[in-house]
N, C-alpha and C positions, 0 to 999 in steps of 0.2 A: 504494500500500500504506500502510494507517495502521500506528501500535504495535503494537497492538494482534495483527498479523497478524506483525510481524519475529518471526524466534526469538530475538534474543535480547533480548526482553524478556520477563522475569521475572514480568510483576505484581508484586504488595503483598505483599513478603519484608522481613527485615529487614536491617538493614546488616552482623548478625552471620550471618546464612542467604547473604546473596550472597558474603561471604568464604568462606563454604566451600567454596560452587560452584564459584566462579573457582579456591580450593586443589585439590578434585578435582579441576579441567580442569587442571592443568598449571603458573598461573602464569606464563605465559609474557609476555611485555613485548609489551601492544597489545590483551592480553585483555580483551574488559569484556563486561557485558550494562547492561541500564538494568530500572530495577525503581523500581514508585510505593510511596512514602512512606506508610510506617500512620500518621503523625500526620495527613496531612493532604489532604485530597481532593486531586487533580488534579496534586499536586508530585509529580514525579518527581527520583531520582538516577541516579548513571552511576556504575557501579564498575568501576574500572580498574585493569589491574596494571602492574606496572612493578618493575624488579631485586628481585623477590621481597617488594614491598611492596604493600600496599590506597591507592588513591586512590579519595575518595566526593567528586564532582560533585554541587549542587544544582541541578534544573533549574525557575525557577520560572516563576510563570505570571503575564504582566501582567492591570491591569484590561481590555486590549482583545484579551483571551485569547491572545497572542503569548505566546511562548515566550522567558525570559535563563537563561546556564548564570551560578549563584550571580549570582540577580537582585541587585541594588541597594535599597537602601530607597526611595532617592525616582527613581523612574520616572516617563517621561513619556508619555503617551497619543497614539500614533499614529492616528488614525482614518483610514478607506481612503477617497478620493477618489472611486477608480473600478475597475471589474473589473479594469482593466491592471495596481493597482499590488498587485496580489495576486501577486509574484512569489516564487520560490525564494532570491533573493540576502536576504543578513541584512543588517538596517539597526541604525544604532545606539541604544542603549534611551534614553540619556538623552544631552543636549546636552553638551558635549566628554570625555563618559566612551568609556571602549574596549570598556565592554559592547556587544554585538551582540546585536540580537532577530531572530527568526526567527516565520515563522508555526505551528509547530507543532513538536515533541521531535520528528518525520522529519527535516524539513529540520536542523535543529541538529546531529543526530545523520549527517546527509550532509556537513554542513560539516567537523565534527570526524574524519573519516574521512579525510581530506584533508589538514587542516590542523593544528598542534599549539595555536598560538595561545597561551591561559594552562593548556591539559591538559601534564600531564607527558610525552605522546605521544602520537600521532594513534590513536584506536579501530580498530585495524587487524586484529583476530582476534574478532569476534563468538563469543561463547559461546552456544551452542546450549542451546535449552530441553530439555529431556526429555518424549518423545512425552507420557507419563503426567504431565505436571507442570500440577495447576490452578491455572492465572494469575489465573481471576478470582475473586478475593479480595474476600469485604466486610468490611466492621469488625466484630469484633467488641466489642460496647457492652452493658455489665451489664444495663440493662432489656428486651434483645431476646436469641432465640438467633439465631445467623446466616441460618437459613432464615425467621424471621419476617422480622428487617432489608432480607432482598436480598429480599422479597415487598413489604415499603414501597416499596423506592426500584423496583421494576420498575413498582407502581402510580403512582407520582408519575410516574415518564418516562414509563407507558403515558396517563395522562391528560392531558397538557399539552403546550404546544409541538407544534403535531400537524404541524408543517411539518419538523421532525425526524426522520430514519428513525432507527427504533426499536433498527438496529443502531448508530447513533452515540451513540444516548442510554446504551445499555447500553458501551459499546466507552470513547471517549475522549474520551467527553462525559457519564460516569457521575457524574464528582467532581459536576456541578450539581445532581444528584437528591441522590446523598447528603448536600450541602451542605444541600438544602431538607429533606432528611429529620431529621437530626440537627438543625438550628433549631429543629423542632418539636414532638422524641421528647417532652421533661418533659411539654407541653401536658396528655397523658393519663395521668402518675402521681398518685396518691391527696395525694401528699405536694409538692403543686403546688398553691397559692392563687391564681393570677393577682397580679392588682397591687392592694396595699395598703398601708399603712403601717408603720414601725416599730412604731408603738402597739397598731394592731390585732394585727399579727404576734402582738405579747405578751399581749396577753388572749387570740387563739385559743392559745396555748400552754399559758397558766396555765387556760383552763377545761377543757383535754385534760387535767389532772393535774401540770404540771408536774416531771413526772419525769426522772434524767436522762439525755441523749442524745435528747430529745424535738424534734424539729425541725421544722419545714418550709419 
């Protein structure tokens, strides 16, 4: 089973939307769901409760797409050997740190179920989604409405990477489309020069009128 598929993952809510949830459900000490981050593709958090308090877990994503719960800045790059060493046990992110990487927010989220480690308590009461509840959520971004965006990024996943099923690309391999989508939104505004100068910048300005709030 990926994220994507547990109840209690939330989608792209925010940190003040899963406080509510977890407040309608009860509060109870073990409660959490996990739900991806609107700043930034592919990060996920874990919201936890505990004596009638919110604990927000960052779950980040290394460059060799493993999973640290509140990554580290300087990470070290694990590369896999061989299919053996694709296993479930977490290894550590960096050389004598206590961070633990994991291959993907399942396993992390199996470890901590278990374990307390640095969580205020083990994730012991999974917060259920609500049948009616849409978890897949895209950004909303001023130059697009939401239905043009998730039309972008379904065309970027549906055209590339064809070794990818097309449910992973849309599922919990989404953030790399919208990554590639959003690098390249400005490309096609009006008010987009490509690459030139500070000097040029100021004569295309001044022969537009130089008025002000005149930019580009």
């Amino acid at each position: 089973m990926d994220l994507f598929d547990a109840t209690f993952y939330w989608g792209r809510i925010t940190r003040q939307d899963a406080e509510e949830v977890l407040e309608q459900s009860g509060l109870k000490n073990g409660l959490y769901l996990v739900r991806e981050k609107f700043e930034e593709a592919g990060a996920y958090a874990i919201s936890l409760c505990f004596s009638k308090r919110f604990y927000h877990y960052r779950i980040d994503r290394l460059a060799n797409d493993h999973v640290v719960l509140n990554g580290s800045r300087a990470q070290e790059k694990f590369p896999l050997t061989s299919n053996n060493s694709r296993v479930n046990s977490p290894r550590r992110s960096a050389k004598g740190s206590d961070q633990m990487e994991f291959l993907g927010p399942m396993e992390l989220i199996s470890h901590f179920q278990k374990n307390t480690d640095v969580l205020i308590t083990t994730l012991s009461i999974p917060c259920q989604r609500t049948f009616d509840h849409n978890f897949v959520q895209f950004w909303c971004v001023p130059l697009l409405t939401p239905e043009l965006y998730m039309n972008k990024v379904c065309q970027e996943a549906s055209n590339t990477d064809p070794e990818i099923p097309i449910k992973e690309k849309l599922t919990y391999k989404r953030y790399i489309y919208e990554r590639r989508v959003l690098k390249t939104l400005h490309e096609g505004e009006s008010w987009f020069h490509s690459r030139l100068s500070r000097q040029e910048a100021e004569i295309r300005l001044k022969n537009a009128g130089g008025k002000s709030g005149l930019f580009l």
